[in-house]
VEXMIMAR-141866 format. One record per residue (C-alpha): x, y, z; residue number from 1; residue in one letter. Coordinates in nm, 3 decimals, m for minus. Layout:
residues N
<rec><X>X</X><Y>Y</Y><Z>Z</Z><num>NUM</num><residuo>A</residuo></rec>
...
END
This chain:
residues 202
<rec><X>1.247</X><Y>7.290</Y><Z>5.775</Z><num>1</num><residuo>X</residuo></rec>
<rec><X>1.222</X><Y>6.942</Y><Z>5.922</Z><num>2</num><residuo>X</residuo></rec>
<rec><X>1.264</X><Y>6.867</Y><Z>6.291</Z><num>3</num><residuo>X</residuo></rec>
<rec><X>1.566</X><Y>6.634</Y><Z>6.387</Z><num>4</num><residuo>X</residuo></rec>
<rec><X>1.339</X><Y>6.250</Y><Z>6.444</Z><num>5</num><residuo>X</residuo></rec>
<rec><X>1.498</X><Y>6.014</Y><Z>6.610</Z><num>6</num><residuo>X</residuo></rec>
<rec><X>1.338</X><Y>5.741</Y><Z>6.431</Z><num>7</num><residuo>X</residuo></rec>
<rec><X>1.327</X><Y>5.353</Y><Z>6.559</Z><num>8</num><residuo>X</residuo></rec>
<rec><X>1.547</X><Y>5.274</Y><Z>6.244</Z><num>9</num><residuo>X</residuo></rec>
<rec><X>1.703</X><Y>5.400</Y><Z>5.927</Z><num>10</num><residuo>X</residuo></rec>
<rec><X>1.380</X><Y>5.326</Y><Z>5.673</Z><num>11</num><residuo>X</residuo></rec>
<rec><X>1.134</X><Y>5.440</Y><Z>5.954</Z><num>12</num><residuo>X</residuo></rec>
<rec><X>0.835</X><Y>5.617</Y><Z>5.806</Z><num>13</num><residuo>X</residuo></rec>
<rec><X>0.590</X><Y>5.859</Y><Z>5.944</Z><num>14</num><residuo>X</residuo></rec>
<rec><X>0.323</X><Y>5.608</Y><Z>5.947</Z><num>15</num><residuo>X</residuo></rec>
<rec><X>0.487</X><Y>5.513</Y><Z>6.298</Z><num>16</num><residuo>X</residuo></rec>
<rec><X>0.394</X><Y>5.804</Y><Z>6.442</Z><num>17</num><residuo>X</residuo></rec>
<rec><X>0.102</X><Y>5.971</Y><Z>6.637</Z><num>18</num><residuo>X</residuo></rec>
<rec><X>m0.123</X><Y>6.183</Y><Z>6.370</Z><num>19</num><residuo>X</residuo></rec>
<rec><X>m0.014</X><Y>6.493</Y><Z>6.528</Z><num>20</num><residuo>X</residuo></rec>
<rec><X>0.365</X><Y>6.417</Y><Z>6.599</Z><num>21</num><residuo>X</residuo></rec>
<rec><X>0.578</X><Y>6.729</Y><Z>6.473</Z><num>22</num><residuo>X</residuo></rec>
<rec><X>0.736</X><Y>6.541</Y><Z>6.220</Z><num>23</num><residuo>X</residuo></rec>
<rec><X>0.407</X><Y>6.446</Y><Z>6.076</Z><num>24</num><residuo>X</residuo></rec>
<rec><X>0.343</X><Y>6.794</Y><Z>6.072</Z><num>25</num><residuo>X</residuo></rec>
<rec><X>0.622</X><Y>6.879</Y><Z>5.961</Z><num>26</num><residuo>X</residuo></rec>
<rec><X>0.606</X><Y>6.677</Y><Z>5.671</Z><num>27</num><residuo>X</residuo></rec>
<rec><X>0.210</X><Y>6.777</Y><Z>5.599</Z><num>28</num><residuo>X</residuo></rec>
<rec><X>0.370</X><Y>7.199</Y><Z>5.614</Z><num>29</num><residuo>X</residuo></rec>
<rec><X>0.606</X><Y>7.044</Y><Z>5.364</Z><num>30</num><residuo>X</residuo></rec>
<rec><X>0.274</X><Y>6.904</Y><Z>5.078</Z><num>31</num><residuo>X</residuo></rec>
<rec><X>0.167</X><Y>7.245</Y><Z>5.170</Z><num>32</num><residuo>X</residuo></rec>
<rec><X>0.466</X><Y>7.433</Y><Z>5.057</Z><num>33</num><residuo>X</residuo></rec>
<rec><X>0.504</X><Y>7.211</Y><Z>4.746</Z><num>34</num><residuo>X</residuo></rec>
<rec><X>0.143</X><Y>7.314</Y><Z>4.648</Z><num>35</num><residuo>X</residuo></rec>
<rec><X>0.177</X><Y>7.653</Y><Z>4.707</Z><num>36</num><residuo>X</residuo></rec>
<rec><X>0.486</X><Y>7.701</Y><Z>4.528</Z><num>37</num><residuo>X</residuo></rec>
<rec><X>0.335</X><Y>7.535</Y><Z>4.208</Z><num>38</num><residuo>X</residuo></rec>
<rec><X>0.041</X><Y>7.337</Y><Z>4.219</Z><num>39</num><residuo>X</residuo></rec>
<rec><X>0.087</X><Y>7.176</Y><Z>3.885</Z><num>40</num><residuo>X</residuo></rec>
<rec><X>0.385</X><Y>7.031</Y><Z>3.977</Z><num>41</num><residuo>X</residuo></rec>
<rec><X>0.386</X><Y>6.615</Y><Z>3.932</Z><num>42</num><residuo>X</residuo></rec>
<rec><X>0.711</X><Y>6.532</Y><Z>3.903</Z><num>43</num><residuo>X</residuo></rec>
<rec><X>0.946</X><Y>6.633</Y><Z>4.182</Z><num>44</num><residuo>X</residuo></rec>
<rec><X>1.323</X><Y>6.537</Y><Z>4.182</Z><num>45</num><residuo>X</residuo></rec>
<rec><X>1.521</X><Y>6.523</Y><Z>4.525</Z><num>46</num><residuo>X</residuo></rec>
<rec><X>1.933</X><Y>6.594</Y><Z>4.543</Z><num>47</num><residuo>X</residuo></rec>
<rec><X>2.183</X><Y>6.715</Y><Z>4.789</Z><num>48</num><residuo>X</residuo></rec>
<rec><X>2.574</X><Y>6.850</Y><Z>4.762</Z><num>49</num><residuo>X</residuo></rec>
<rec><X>2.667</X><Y>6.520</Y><Z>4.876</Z><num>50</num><residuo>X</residuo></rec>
<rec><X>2.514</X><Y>6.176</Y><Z>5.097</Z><num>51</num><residuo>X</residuo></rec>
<rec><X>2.407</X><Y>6.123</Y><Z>5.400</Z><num>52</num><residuo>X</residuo></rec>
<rec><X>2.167</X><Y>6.473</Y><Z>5.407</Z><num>53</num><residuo>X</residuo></rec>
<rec><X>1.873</X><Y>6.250</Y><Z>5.421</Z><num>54</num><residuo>X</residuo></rec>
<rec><X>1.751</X><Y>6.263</Y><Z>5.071</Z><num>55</num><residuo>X</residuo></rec>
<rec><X>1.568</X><Y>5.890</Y><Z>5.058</Z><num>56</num><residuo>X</residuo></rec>
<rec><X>1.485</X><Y>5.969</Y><Z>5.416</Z><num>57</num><residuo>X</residuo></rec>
<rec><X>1.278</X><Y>6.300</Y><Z>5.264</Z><num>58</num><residuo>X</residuo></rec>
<rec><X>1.131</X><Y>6.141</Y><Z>4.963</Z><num>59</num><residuo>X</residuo></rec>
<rec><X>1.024</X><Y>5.823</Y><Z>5.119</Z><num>60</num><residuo>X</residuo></rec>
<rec><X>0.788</X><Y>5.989</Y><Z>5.399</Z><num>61</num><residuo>X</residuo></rec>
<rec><X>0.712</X><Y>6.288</Y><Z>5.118</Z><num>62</num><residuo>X</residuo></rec>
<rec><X>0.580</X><Y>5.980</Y><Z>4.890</Z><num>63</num><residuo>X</residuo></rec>
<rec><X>0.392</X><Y>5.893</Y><Z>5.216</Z><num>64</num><residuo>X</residuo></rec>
<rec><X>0.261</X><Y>6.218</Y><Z>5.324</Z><num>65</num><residuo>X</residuo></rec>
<rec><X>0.122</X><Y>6.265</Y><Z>4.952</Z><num>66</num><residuo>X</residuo></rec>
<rec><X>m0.079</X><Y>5.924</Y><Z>5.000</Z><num>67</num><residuo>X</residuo></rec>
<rec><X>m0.248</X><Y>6.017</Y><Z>5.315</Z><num>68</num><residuo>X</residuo></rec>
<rec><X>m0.463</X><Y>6.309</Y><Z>5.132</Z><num>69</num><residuo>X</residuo></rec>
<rec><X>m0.530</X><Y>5.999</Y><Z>4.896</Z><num>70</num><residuo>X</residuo></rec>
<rec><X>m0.292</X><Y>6.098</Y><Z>4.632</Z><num>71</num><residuo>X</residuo></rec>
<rec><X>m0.115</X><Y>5.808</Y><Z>4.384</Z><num>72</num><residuo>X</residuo></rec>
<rec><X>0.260</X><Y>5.832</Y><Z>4.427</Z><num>73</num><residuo>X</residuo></rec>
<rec><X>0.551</X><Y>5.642</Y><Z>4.255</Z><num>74</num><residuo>X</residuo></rec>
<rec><X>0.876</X><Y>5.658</Y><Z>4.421</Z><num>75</num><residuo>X</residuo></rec>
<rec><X>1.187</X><Y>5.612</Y><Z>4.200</Z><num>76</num><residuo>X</residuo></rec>
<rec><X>1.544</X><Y>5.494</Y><Z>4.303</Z><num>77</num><residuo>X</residuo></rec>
<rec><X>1.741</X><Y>5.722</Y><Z>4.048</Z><num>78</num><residuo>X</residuo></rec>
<rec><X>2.056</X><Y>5.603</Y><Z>4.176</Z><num>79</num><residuo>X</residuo></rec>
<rec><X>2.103</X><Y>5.337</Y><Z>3.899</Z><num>80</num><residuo>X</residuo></rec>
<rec><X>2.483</X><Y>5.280</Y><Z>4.021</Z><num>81</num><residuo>X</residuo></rec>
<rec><X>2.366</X><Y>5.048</Y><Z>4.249</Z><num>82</num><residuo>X</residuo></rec>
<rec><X>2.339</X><Y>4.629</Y><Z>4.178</Z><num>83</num><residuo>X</residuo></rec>
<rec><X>1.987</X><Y>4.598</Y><Z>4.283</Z><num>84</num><residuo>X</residuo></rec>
<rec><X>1.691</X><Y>4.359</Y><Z>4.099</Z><num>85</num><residuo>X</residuo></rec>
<rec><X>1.540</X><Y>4.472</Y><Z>3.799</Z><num>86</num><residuo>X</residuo></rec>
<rec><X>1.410</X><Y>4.795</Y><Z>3.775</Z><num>87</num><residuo>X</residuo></rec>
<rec><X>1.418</X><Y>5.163</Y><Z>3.656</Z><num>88</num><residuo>X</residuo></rec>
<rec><X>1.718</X><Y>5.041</Y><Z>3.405</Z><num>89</num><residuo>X</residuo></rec>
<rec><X>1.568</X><Y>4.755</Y><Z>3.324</Z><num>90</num><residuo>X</residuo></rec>
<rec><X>1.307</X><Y>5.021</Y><Z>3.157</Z><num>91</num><residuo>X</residuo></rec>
<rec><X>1.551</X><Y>5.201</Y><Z>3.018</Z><num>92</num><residuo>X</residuo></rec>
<rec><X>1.734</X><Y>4.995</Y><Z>2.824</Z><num>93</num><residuo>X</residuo></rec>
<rec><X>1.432</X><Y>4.782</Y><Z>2.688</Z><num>94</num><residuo>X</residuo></rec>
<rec><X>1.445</X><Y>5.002</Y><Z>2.338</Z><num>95</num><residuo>X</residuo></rec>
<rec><X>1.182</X><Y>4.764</Y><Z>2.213</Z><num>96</num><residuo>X</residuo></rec>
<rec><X>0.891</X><Y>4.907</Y><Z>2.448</Z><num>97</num><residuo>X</residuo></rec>
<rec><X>0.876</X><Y>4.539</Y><Z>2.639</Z><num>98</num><residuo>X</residuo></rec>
<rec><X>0.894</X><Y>4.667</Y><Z>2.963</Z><num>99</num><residuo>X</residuo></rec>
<rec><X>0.551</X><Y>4.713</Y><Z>3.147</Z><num>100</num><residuo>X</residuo></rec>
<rec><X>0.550</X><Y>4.976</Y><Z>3.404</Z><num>101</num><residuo>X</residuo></rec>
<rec><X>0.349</X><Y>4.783</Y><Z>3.616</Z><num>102</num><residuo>X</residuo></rec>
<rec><X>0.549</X><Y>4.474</Y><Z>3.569</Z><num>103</num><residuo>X</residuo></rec>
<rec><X>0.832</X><Y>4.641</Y><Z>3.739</Z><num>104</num><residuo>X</residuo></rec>
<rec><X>0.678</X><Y>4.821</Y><Z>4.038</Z><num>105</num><residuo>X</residuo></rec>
<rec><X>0.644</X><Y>4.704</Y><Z>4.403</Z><num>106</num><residuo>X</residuo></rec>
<rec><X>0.282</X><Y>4.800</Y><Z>4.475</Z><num>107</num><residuo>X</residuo></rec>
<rec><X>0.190</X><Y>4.959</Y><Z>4.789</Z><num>108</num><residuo>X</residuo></rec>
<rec><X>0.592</X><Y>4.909</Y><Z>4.839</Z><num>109</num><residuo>X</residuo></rec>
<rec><X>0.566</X><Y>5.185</Y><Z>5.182</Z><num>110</num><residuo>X</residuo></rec>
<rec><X>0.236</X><Y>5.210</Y><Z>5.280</Z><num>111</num><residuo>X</residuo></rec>
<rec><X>m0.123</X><Y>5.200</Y><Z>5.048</Z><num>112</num><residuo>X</residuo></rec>
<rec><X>m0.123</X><Y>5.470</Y><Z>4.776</Z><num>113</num><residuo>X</residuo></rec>
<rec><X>0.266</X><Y>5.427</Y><Z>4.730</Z><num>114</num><residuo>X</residuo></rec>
<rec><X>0.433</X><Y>5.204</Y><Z>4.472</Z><num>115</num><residuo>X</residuo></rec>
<rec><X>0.804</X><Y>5.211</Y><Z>4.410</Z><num>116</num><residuo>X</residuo></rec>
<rec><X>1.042</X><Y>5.162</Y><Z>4.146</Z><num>117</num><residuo>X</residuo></rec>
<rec><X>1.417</X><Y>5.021</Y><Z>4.220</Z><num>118</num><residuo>X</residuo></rec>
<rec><X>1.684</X><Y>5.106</Y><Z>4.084</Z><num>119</num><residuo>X</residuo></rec>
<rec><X>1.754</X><Y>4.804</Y><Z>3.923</Z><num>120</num><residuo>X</residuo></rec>
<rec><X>2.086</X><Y>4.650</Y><Z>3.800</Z><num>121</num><residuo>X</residuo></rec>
<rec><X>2.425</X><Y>4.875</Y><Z>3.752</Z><num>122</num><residuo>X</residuo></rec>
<rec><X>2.466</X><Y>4.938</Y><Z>3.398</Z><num>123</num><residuo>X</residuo></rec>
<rec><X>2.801</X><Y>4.981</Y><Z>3.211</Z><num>124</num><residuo>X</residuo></rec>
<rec><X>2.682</X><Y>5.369</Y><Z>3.124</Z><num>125</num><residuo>X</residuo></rec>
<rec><X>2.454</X><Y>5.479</Y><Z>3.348</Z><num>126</num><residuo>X</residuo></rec>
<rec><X>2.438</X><Y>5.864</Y><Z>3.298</Z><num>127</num><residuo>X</residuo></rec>
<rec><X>2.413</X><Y>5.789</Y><Z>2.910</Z><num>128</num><residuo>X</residuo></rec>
<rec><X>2.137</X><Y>5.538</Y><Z>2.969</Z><num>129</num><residuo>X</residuo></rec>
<rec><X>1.960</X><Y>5.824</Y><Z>3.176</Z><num>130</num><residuo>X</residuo></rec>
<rec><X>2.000</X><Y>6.093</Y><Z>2.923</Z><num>131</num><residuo>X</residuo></rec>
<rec><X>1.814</X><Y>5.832</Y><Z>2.675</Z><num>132</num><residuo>X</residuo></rec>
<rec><X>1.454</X><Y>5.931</Y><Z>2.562</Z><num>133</num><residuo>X</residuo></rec>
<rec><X>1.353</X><Y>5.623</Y><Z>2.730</Z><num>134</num><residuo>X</residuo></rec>
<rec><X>1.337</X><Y>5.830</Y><Z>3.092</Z><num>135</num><residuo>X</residuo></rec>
<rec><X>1.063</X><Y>6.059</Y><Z>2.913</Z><num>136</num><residuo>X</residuo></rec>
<rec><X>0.895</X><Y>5.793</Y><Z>2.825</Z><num>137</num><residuo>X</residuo></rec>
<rec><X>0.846</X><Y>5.665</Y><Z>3.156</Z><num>138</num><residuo>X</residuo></rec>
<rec><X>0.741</X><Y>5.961</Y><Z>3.281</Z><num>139</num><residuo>X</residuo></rec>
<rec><X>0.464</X><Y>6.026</Y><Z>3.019</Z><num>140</num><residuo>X</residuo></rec>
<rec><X>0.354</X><Y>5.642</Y><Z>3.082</Z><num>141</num><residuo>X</residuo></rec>
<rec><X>0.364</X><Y>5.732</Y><Z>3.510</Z><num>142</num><residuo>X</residuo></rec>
<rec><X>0.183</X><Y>6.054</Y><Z>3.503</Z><num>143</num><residuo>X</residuo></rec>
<rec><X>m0.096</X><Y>5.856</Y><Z>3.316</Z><num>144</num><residuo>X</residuo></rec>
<rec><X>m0.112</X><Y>5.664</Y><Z>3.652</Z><num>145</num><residuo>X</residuo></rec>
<rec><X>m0.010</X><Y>5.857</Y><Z>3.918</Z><num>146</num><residuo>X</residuo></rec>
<rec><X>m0.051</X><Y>6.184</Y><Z>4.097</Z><num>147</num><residuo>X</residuo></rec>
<rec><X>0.305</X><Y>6.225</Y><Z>4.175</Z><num>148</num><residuo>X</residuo></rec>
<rec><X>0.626</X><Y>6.114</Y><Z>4.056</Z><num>149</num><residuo>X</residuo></rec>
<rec><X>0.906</X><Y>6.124</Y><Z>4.322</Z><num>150</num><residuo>X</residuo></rec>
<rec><X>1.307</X><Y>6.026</Y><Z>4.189</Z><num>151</num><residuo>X</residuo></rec>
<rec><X>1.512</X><Y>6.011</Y><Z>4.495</Z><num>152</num><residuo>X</residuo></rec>
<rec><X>1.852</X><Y>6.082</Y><Z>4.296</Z><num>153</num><residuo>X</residuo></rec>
<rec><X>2.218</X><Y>6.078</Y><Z>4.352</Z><num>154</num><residuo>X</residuo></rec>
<rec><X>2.398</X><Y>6.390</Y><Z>4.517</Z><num>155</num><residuo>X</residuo></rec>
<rec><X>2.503</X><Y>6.677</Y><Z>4.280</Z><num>156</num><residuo>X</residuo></rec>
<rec><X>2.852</X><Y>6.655</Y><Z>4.286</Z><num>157</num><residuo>X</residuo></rec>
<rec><X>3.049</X><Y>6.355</Y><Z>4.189</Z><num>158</num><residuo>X</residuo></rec>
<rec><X>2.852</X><Y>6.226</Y><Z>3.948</Z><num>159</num><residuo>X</residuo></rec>
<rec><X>2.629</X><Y>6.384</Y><Z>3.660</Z><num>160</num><residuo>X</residuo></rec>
<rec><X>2.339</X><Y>6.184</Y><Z>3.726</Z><num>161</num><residuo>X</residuo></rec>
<rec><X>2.096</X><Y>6.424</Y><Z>3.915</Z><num>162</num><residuo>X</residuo></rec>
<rec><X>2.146</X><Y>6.707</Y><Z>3.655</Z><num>163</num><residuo>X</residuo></rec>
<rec><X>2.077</X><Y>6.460</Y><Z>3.410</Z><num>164</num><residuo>X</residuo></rec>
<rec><X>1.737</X><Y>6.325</Y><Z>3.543</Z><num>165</num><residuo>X</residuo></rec>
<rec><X>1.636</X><Y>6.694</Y><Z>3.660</Z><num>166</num><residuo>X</residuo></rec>
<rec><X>1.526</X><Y>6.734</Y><Z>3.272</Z><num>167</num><residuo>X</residuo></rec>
<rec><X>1.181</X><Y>6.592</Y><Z>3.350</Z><num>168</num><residuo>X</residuo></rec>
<rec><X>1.116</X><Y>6.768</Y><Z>3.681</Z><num>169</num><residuo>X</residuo></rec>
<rec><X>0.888</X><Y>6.993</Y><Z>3.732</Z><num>170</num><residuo>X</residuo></rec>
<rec><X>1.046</X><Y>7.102</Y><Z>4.077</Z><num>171</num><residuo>X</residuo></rec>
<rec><X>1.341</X><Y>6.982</Y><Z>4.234</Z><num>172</num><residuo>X</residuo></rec>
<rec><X>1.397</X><Y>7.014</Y><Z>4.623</Z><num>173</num><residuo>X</residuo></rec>
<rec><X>1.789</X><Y>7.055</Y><Z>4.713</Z><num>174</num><residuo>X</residuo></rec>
<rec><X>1.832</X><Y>6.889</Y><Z>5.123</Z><num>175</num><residuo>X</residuo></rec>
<rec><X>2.066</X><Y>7.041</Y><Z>5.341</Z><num>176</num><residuo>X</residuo></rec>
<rec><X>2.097</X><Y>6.836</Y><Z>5.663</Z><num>177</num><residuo>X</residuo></rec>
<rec><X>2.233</X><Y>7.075</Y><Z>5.974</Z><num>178</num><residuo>X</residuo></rec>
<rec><X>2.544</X><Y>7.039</Y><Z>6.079</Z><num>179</num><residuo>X</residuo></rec>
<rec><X>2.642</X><Y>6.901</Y><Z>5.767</Z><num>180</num><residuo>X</residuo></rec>
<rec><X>2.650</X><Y>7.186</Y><Z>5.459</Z><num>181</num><residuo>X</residuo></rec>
<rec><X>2.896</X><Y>7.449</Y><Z>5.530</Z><num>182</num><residuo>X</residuo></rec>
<rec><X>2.691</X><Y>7.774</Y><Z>5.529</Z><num>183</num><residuo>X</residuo></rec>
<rec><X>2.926</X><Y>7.959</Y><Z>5.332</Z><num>184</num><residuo>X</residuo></rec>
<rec><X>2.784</X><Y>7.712</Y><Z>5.040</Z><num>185</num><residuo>X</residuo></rec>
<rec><X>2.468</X><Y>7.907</Y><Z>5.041</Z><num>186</num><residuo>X</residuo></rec>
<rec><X>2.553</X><Y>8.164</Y><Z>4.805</Z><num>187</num><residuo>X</residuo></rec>
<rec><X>2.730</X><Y>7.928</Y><Z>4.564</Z><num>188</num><residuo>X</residuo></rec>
<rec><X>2.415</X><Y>7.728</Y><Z>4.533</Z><num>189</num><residuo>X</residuo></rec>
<rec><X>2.228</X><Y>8.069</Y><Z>4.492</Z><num>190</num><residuo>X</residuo></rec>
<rec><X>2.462</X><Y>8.143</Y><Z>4.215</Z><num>191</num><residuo>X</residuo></rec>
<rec><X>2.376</X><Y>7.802</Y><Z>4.057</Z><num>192</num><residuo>X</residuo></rec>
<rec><X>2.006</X><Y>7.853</Y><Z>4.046</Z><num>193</num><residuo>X</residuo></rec>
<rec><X>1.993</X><Y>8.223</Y><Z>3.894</Z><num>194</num><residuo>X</residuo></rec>
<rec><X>2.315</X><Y>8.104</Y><Z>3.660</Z><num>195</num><residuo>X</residuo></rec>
<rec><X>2.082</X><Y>7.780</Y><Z>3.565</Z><num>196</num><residuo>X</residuo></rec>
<rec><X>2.407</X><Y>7.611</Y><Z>3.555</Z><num>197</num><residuo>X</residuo></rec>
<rec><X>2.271</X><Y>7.358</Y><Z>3.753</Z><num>198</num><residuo>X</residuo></rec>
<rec><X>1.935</X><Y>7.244</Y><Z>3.951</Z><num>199</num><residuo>X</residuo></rec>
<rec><X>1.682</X><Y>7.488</Y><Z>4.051</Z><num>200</num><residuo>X</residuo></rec>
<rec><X>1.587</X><Y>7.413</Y><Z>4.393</Z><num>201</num><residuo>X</residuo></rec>
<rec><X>1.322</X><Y>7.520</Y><Z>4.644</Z><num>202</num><residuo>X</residuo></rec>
END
């Protein structure tokens, strides 16, 4: 659990805070948990039932919390249905193995130890482009160069693409902001994970 931050702005990071602010430690209890539940785990996905539970909120100041103890982290926009600059599509549809990882990165993008991968521009298909073999490939090339992979995706329902890029997790962390998820969703989502009809979740 994460306390409620009121944070100076939307994209606000942890680095703002005193060392021993609760949602520092907060976040630090969370890299514990992670660890503890499976310590081999590199590539973490992060979804919710639907926007607005703080998913990029979570995996930008996870990606952060991971750098202080000196760890490498990539961050990854999975929501390709946005028009952004060149990016995680422009990877995936580059079938001729152009594409540099580094050449698409910002480095150091939210504080040092943390580069971050955009979106990049909508595609006509996206959840076909993201069931390519293309979005292995990129995670092969990142684990080579990082010591954790983080893809901040699109919520569950609406649109396949979070069950789609949960294929190359290793763990996949399901947000439910308070006030927001309907309790009596619990034991759907319970039903979900023990079905595997859909994303595990921790």
């Amino acid at each position: 659990e994460l306390p409620r931050w009121e944070s100076p702005s939307e994209d606000a990071l942890i680095t703002h805070c005193a060392a021993n602010d609760p949602i520092v430690e907060a976040f630090r209890m969370l890299r514990f948990s992670l660890s503890f539940v499976r310590r081999t785990a590199k590539v973490m996905v992060l979804t919710s039932t639907t926007p607005h539970h703080g998913k990029s909120f979570i995996s930008r100041n996870l990606s952060v919390v991971f750098a202080m103890a000196n760890k490498r982290v990539l961050l990854i926009d999975a929501d390709i249905r946005k028009r952004r600059t060149a990016g995680l599509t422009s990877w995936l549809v580059d079938v001729d193995n152009q594409t540099r990882l580094e050449d698409i990165v910002v480095k150091d993008s939210l504080t040092k130890g943390v580069d971050f991968l955009p979106a990049g521009i909508l595609p006509p298909n996206p959840a076909e482009l993201l069931m390519s073999d293309r979005l292995e490939e990129l995670v092969a090339v990142a684990r080579e160069q990082y010591d954790f992979i983080i893809f901040d995706t699109t919520p569950i329902f609406g649109v396949a693409d979070a069950s789609i890029v949960d294929r190359v997790a290793d763990l996949t962390l399901y947000e439910m902001r308070l006030g927001m998820q309907e309790k009596a969703f619990l034991p759907e989502l319970e039903k979900m994970y023990q079905d595997k009809q859909s994303l595990p979740y921790t």
